[in-house]
GUVEXVEX-482349 format. One record per residue (C-alpha): residue in three letters; x, y, z; residue number from 1. Coordinates in Angstrom, 2 decimals. Each point is the difference from the previous one (the first is absolute). Layout:
residues N
R | ala | X | Y | Z | NUM
...
end
This chain:
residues 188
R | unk | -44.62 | -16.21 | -5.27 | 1
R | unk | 1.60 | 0.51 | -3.33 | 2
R | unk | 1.41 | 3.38 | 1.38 | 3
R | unk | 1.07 | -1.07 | 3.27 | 4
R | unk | 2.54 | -2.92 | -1.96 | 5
R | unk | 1.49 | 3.08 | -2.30 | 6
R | unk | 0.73 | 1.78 | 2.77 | 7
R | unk | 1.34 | -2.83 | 1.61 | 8
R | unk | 2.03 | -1.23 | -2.83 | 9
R | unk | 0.76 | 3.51 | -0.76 | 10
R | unk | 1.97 | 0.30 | 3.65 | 11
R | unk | 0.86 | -3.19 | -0.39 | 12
R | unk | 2.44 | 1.24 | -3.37 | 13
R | unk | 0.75 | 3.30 | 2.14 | 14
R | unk | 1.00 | -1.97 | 2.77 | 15
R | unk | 2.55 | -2.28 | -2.62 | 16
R | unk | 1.37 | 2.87 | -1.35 | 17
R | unk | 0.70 | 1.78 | 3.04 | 18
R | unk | 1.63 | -3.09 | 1.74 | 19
R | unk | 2.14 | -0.47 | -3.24 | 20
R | unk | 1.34 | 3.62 | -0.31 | 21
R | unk | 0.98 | -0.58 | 3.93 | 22
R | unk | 1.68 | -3.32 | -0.56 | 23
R | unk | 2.12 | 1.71 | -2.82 | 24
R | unk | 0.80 | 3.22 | 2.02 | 25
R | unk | 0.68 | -2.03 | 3.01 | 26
R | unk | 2.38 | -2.40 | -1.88 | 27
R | unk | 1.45 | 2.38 | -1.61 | 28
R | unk | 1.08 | 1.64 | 3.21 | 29
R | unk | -0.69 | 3.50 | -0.59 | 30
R | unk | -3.64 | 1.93 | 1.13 | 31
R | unk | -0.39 | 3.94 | 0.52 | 32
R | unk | 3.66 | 0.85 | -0.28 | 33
R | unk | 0.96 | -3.04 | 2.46 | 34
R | unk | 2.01 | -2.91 | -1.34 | 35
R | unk | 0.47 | -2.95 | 2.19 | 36
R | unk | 2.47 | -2.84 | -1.88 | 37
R | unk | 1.44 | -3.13 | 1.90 | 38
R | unk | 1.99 | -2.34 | -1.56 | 39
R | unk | 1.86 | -2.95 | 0.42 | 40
R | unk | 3.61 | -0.08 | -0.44 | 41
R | unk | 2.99 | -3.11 | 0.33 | 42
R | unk | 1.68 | 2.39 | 2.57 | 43
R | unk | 0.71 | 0.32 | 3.67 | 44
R | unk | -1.16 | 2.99 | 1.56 | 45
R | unk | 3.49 | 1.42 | 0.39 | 46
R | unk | 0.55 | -0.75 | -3.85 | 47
R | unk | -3.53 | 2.07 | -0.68 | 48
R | unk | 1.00 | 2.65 | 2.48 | 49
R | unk | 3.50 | 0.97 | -1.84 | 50
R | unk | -1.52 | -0.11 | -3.35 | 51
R | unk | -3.01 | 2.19 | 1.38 | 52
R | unk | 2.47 | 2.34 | 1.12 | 53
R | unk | 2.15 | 0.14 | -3.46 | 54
R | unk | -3.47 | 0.90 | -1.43 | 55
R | unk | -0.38 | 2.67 | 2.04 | 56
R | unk | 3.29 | 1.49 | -0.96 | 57
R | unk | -0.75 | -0.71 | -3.78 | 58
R | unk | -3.59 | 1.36 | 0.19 | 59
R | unk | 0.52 | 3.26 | 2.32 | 60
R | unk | 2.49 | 2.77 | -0.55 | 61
R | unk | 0.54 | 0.01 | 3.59 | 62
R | unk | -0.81 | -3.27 | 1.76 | 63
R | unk | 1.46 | 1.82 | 3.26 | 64
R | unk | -2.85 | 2.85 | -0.10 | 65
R | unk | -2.95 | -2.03 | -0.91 | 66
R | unk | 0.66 | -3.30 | 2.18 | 67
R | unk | -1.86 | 0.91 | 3.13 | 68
R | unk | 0.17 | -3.97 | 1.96 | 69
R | unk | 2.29 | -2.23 | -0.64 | 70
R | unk | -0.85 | -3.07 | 2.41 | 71
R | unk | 2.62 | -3.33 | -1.76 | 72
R | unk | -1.25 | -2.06 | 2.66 | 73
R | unk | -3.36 | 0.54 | 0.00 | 74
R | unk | -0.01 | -0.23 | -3.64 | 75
R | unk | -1.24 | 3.34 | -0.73 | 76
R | unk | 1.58 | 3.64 | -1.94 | 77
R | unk | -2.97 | 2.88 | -0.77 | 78
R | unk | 1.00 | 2.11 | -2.50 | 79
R | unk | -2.32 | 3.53 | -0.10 | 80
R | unk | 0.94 | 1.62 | -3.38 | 81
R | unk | -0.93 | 3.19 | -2.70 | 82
R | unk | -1.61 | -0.24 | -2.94 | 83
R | unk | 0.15 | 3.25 | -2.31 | 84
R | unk | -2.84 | 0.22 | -2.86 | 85
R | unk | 1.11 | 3.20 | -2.49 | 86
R | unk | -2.97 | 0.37 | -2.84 | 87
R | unk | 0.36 | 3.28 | -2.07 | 88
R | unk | -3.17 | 2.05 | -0.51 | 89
R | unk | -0.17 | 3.22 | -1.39 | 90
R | unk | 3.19 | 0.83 | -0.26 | 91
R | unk | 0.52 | -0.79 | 3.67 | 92
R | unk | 1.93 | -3.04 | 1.28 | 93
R | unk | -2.57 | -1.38 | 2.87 | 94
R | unk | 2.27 | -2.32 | 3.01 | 95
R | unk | -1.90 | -2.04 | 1.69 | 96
R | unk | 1.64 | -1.63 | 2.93 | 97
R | unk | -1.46 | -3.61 | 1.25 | 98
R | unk | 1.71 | -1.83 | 3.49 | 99
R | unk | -0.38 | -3.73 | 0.11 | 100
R | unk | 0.82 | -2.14 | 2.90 | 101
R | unk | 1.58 | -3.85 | -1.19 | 102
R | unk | 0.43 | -2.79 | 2.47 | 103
R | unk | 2.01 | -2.86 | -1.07 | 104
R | unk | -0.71 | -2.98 | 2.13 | 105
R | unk | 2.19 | -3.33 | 0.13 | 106
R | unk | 0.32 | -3.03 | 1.61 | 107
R | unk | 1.73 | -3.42 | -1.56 | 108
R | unk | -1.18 | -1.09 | -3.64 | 109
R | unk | -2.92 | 3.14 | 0.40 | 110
R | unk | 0.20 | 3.49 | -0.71 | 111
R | unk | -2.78 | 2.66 | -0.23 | 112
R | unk | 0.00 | 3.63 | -1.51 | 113
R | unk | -2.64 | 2.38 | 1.17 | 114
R | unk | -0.51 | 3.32 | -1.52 | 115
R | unk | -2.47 | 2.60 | 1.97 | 116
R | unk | -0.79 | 3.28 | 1.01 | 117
R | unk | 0.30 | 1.71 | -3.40 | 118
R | unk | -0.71 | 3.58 | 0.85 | 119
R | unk | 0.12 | 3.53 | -1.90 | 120
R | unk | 2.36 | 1.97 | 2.53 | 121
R | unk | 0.85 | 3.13 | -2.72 | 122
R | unk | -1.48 | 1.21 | -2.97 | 123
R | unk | 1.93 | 3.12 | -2.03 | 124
R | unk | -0.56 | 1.84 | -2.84 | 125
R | unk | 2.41 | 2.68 | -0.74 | 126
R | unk | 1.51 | 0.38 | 3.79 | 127
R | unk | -3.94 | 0.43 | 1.38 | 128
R | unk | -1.77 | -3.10 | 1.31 | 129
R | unk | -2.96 | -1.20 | -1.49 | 130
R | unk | -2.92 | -2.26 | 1.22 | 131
R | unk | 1.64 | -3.89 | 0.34 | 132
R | unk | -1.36 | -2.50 | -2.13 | 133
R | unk | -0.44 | -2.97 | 2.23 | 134
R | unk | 0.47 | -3.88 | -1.30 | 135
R | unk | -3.49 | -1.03 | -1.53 | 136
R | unk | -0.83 | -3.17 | -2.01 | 137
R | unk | -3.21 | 0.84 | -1.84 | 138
R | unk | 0.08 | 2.69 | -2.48 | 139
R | unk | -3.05 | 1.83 | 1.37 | 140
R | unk | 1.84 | 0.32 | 3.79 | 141
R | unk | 2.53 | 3.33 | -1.84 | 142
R | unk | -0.57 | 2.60 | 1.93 | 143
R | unk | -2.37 | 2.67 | -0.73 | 144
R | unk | 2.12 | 2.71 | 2.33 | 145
R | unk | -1.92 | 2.96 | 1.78 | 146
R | unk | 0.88 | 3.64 | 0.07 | 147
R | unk | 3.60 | 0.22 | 0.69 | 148
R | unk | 0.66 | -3.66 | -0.45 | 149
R | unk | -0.47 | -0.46 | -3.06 | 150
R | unk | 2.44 | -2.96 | -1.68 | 151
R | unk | 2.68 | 1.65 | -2.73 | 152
R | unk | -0.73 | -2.27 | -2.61 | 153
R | unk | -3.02 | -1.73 | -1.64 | 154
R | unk | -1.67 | -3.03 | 0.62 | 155
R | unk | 1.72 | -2.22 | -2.81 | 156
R | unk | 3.21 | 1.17 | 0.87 | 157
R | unk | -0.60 | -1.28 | 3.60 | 158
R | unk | -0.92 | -2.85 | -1.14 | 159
R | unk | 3.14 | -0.87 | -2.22 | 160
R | unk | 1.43 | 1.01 | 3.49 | 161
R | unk | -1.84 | -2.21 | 2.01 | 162
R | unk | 0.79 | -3.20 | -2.67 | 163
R | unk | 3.77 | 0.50 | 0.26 | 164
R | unk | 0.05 | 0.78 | 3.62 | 165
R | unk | -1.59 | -3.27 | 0.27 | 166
R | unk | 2.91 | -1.96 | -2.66 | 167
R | unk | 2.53 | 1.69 | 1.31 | 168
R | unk | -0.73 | -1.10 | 3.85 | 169
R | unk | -1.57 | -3.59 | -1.66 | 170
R | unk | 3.42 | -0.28 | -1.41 | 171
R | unk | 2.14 | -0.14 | 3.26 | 172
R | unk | -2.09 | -3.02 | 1.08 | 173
R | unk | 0.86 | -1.65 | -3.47 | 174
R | unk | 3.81 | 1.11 | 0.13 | 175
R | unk | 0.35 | -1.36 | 3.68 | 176
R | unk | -1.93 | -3.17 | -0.90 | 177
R | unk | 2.58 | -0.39 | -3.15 | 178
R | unk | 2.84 | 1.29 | 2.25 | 179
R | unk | -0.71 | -2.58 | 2.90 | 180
R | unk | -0.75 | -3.29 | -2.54 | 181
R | unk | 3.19 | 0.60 | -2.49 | 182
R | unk | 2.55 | 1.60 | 2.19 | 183
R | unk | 2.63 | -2.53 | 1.00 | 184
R | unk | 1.98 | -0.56 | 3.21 | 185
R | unk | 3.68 | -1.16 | -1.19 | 186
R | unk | 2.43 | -0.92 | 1.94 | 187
R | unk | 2.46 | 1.79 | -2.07 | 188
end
């Protein structure tokens, strides 16, 4: 009996824990290289969609190549955009080239940010391609590589990588949430 209420308790604690680290990820908006963020903004949808589209501009080199839909009245602009990771290693400068897809959603006093499909399209070391290093979350999930795939650089230098793909991409939701909330319409 005894054992049988450890065990119990024992999944009972397991069961806390694991609920709690999903509440935080899922409020947090971000899981597995996936952030999801809505807010709620004192803004019509037409004032959201301009000053979605002035972060765009202010955000992307060229908001021309990467803005693939641009839908005003169906309050929606997806944005599919590069990422370039450079870690040195060995004298060699390793590029590591990551596509993201954002979808900025909008409708009046709402607006949502979605950032998905983060995905290694090129890895290069030295003009030669190398085995990508795909996102990953847990330290273990690097890459081992096989014969001829092998990743260019170690495992702690992927994950360095790995922690400021994630800021960098974590940071456009928390520049758009900024942009959106303190950004003023003026009637100049």
């Amino acid at each position: 009996k005894n054992m049988i209420f450890i065990n119990i308790k024992n999944m009972k604690n397991t069961l806390l824990i694991g609920l709690s680290f999903l509440f935080f990820t899922v409020c947090n908006g971000q899981e597995n290289f996936v952030w999801d963020k809505t807010d709620s903004v004192n803004k019509t949808k037409d004032q959201i969609y301009s000053d979605t589209k002035l972060f765009i501009a202010k955000t992307w080199n060229s908001a021309k190549h990467v803005i693939q839909n641009d839908d005003k009245e169906g309050g929606i602009i997806f944005v599919r955009a590069i990422n370039i990771q450079n870690v040195s290693y060995a004298l060699f400068l390793n590029s590591y080239t990551y596509n993201y897809d954002v979808t900025f959603k909008m409708k009046d006093f709402k607006c949502k940010i979605i950032i998905d499909n983060v995905i290694c399209k090129k890895a290069i070391t030295s003009d030669v391609e190398t085995g990508k290093i795909q996102p990953f979350e847990k330290d273990d999930d690097f890459p081992k590589g096989t014969f001829g795939q092998r990743t260019a650089i170690p495992k702690k230098k992927g994950i360095k990588m790995m922690k400021q793909l994630k800021f960098e991409l974590q940071e456009i939701v928390t520049d758009y949430e900024n942009y959106i909330k303190n950004s003023r319409t003026d009637n100049w």
